[in-house]
C-alpha positions as CSV (number, residue, x, y, z in Angstrom):
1,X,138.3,121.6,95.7
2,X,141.6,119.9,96.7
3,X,142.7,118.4,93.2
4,X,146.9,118.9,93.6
5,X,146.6,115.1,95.6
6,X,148.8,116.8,98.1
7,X,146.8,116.6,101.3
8,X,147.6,117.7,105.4
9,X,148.6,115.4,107.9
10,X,145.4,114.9,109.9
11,X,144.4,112.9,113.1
12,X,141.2,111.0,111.8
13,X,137.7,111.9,113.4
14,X,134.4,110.7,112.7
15,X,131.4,112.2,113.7
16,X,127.9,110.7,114.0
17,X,124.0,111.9,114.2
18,X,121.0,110.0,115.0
19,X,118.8,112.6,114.6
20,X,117.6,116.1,116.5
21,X,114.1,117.1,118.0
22,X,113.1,117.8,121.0
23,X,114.0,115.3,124.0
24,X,111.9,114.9,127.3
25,X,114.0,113.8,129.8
26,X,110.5,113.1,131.7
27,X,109.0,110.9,128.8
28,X,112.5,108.3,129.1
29,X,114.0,105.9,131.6
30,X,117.7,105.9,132.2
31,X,117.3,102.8,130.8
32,X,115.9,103.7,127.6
33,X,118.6,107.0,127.4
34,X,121.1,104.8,127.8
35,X,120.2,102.6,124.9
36,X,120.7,105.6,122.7
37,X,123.9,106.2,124.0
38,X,125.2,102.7,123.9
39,X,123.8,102.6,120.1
40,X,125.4,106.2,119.3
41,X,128.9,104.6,121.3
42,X,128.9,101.3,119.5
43,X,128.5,102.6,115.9
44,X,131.2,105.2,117.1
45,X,133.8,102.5,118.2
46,X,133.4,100.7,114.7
47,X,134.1,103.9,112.7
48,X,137.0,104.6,115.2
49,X,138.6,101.4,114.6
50,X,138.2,101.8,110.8
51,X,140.0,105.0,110.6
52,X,142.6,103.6,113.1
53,X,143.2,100.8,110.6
54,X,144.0,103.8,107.8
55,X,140.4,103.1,106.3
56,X,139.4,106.2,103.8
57,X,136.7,108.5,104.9
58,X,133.9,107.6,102.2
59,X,134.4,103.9,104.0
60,X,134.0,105.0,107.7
61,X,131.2,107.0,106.9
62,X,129.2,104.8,105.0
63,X,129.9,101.4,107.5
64,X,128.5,104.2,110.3
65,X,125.5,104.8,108.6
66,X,125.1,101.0,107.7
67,X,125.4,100.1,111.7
68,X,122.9,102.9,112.3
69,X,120.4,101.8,109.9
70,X,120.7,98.3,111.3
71,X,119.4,99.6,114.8
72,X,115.5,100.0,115.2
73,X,116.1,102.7,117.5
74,X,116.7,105.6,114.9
75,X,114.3,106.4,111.8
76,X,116.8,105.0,108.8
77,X,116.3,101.3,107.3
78,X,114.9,98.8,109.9
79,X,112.7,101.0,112.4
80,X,112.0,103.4,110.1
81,X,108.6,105.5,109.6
82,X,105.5,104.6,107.7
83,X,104.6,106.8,104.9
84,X,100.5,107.5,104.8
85,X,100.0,104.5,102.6
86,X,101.0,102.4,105.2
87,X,104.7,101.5,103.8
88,X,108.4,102.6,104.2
89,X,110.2,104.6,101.7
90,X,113.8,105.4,102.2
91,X,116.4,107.9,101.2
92,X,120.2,107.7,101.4
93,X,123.1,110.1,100.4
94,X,127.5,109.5,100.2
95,X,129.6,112.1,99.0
96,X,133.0,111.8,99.0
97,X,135.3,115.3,99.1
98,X,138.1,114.5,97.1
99,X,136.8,115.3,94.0
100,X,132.9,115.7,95.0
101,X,131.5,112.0,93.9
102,X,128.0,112.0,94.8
103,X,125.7,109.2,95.2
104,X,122.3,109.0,96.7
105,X,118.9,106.9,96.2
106,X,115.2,107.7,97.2
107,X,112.3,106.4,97.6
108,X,113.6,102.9,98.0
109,X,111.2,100.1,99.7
110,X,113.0,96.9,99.4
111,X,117.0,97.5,100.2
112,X,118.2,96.1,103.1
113,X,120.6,99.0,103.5
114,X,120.1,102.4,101.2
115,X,123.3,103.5,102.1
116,X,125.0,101.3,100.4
117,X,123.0,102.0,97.4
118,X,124.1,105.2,97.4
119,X,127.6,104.2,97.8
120,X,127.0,101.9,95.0
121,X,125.8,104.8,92.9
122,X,128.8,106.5,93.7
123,X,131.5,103.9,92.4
124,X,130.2,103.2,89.2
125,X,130.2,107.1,88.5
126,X,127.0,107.6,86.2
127,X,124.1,109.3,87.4
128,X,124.0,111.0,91.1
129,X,120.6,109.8,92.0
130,X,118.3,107.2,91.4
131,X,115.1,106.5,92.7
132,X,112.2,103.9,93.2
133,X,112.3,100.8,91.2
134,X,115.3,101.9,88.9
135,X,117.3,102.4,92.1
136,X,116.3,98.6,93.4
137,X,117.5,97.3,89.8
138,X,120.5,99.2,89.6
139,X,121.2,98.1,93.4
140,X,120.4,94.5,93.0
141,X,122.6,94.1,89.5
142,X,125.3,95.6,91.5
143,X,125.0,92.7,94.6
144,X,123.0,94.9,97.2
145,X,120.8,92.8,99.5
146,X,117.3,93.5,99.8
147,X,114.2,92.2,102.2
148,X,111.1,91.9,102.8
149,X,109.5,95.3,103.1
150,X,108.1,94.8,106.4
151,X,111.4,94.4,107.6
152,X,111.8,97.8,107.9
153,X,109.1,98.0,110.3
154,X,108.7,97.8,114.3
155,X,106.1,98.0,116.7
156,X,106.8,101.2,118.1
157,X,106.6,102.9,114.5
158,X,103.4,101.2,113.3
159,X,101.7,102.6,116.9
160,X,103.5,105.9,115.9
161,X,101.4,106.2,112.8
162,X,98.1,105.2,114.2
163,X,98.7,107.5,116.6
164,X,99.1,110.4,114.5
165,X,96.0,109.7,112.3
166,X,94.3,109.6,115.1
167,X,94.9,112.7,116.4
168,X,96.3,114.8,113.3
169,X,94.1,113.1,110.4
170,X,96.1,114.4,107.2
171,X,99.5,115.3,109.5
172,X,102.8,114.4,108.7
173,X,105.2,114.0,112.0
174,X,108.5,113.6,112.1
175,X,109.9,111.0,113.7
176,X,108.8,110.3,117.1
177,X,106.3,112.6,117.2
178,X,103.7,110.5,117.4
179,X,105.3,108.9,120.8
180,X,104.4,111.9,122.3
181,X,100.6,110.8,121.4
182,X,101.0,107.3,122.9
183,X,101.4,107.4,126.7
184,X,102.7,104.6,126.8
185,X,105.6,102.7,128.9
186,X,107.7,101.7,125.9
187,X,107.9,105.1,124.3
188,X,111.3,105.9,124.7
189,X,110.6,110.2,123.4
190,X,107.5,112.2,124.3
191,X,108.7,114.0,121.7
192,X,106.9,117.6,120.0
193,X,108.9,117.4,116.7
194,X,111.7,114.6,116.3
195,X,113.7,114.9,113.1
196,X,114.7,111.4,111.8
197,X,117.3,110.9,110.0
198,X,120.8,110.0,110.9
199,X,124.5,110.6,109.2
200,X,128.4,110.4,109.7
201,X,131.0,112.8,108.6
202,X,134.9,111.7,108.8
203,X,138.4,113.0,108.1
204,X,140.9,110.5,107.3
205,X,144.1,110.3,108.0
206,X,145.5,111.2,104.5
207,X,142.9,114.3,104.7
208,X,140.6,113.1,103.0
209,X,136.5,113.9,104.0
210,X,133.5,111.8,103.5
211,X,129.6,112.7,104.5
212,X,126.9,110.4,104.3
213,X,123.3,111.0,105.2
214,X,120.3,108.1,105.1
215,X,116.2,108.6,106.6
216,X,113.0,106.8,106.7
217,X,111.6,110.6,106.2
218,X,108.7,111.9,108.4
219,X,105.6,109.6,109.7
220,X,102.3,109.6,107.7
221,X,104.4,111.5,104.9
222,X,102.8,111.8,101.1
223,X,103.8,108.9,99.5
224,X,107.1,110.0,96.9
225,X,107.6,112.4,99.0
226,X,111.2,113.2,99.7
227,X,113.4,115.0,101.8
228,X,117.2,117.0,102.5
229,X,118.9,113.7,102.8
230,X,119.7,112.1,99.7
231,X,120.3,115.5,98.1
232,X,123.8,116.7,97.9
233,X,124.4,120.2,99.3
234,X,121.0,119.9,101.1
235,X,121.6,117.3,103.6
236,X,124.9,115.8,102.9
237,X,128.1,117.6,101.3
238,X,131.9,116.8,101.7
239,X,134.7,119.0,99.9
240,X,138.2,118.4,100.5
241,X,139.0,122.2,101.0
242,X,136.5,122.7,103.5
243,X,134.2,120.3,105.6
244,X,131.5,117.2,105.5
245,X,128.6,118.0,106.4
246,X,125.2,115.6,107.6
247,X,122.0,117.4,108.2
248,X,119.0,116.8,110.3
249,X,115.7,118.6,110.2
250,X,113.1,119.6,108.5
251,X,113.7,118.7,105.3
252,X,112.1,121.2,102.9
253,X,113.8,124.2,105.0
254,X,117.5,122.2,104.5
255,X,116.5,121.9,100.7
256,X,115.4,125.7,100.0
257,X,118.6,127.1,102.6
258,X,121.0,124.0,100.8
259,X,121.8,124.0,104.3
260,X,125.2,122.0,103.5
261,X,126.6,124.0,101.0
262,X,126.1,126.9,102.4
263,X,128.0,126.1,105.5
264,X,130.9,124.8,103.2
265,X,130.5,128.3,101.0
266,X,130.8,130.3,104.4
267,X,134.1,128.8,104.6
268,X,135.3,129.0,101.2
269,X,134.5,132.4,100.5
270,X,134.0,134.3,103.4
271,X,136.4,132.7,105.7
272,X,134.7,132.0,108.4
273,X,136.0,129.0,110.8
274,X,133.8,125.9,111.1
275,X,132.2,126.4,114.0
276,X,130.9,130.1,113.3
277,X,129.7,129.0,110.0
278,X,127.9,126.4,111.1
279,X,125.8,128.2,113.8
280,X,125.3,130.9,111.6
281,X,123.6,128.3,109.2
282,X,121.4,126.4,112.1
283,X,120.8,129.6,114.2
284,X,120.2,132.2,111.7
285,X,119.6,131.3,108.0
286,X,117.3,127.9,108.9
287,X,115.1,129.5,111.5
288,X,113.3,131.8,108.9
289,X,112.7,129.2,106.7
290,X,111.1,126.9,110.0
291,X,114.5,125.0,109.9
292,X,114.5,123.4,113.5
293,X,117.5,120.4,113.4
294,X,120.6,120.3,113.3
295,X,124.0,118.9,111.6
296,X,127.2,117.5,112.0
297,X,130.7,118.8,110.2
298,X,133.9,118.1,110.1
299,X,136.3,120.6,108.6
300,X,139.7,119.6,107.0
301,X,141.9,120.3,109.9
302,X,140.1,118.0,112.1
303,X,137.4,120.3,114.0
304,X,134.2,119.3,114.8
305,X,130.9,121.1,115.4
306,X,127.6,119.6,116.3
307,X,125.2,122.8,116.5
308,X,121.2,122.7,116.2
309,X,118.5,124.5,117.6
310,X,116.1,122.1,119.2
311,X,116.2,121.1,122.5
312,X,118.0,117.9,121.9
313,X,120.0,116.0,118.9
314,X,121.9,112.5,119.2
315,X,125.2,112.7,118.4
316,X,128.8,111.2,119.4
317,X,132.1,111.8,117.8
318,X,135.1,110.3,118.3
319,X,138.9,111.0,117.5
320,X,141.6,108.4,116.4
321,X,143.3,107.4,119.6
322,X,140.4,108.9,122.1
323,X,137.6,107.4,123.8
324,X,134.3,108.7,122.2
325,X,132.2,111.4,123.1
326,X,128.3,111.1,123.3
327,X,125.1,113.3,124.3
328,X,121.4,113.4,123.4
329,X,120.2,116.5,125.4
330,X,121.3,120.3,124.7
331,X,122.5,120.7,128.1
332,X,125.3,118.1,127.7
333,X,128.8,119.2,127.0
334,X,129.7,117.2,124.1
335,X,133.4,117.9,123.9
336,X,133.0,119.5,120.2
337,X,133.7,123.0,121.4
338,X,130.5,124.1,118.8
């Protein structure tokens, strides 16, 4: 961990994720692809213009995540999945890399935005996580809004659970999954495993790296049931001295692997640059463990890598000074060089 204060001159870069899974160009429009990609673009410009303004990392990344849980396209605050029960239950991780602050809620029903939860977690610097109810207090002393819970939820997800009782009777799915089951003209995905979560990873311009990670989890999930996401080193990580890391997948594989740390511990102790280490953790040590997803990183000298091994992932990233870069499907050249 950096802890001298002394930090590189960097050129800010923010990276984001919307989730990976497998994408059938068949099953969607180029109308409804392009949505994603304006929504991926959009939530891109804003983080650019925040680091171009000299905005901190742990600030980029958690405005990112806010816009992206703001659009009912991805599965993370409004448009998020149903749990079995019928409801929404929400996870959300920040972790700044300066000197490894950590904050993260789970299991929240009634915040507008979990991610700012978390990130209210993190400043007042007591516990790491908090959960259910105590989370909502904790978040609502502290000025957080909250709504109604069926905010949360859309059309589209509400057929996506029928859908999957229907046909899978105790099932979970993740994500879309259940599109795939609908046939219908609005389904965007026709989708065989869709993992929903979504994240940003940054590097500011005084060196400093941020990660932050937020879900609606997997459709017709057990109810308290909870994920990768809001656990540090599973699905979100940032250390000064090496990278910030956002995960997407299937969550219990990220946890048992601590998919994030161990990409970050590839670097700090066996040297490895950011792109190997990060394949070697989606392509190698997840697979065993039925890892399909994906993640994003950011190392400290401004690399990026976007690697997963399903067919398809959203993701964008986007470089002070640059225009951004976008691509859903695995045959898209993404510009990351990873």
């Amino acid at each position: 961990m950096n802890t001298s204060g002394a930090r590189m001159a960097a050129r800010p870069v923010v990276a984001i994720h919307g989730g990976a899974g497998t994408l059938s160009r068949a099953g969607a429009t180029p109308g409804q692809q392009r949505r994603y990609r304006d929504a991926l673009c959009a939530v891109l410009r804003a983080a650019q213009a925040l680091l171009e303004r000299g905005a901190p990392a742990l600030d980029v990344v958690t405005e990112a995540v806010r816009l992206l849980e703001e659009c009912p396209l991805f599965n993370a605050g409004r448009g998020a999945v149903y749990t079995a029960d019928g409801r929404h239950e929400l996870d959300a991780c920040v972790m700044r890399g300066a000197d490894l602050a950590v904050g993260a809620v789970a299991g929240v029903t009634r915040l507008r935005n979990p991610v700012l939860a978390a990130r209210c977690v993190l400043e007042h610097q007591g516990p790491v996580l908090l959960i259910g109810e105590g989370a909502e207090r904790f978040a609502m002393a502290h000025g957080c809004a909250t709504v109604d819970p069926a905010w949360f939820g859309t059309p589209e997800r509400l057929a996506q659970l029928q859908a999957v009782r229907a046909a899978a009777g105790e099932a979970t799915a993740l994500d879309h999954d259940g599109q795939r089951l609908l046939a219908t003209a609005t389904a965007p995905l026709e989708e065989r495993g869709k993992f929903g979560t979504v994240g940003a990873v940054a590097l500011d311009a005084q060196g400093g790296l941020a990660a932050a990670t937020s879900t609606g989890g997997v459709t017709n999930k057990l109810p308290g049931r909870v994920g990768d996401s809001p656990l540090a080193g599973a699905g979100c990580y940032a250390n000064d001295a090496t990278v910030a890391v956002s995960c997407t997948g299937a969550g219990e594989a990220f946890i048992r692997g601590l998919a994030a740390h161990d990409l970050s511990a590839r670097m700090a102790y066996g040297g490895l640059p950011l792109g190997e280490a990060a394949g070697r953790v989606v392509h190698e040590m997840l697979p065993p463990l039925g890892g399909r997803g994906g993640l994003i990183a950011v190392d400290r000298q401004g690399n990026v890598a976007l690697p997963f091994n399903t067919e398809g992932m959203y993701r964008g990233w986007a470089r002070s000074g640059a225009a951004p870069a976008c691509a859903i499907y695995a045959d898209e050249a993404d510009g990351s060089g990873a």
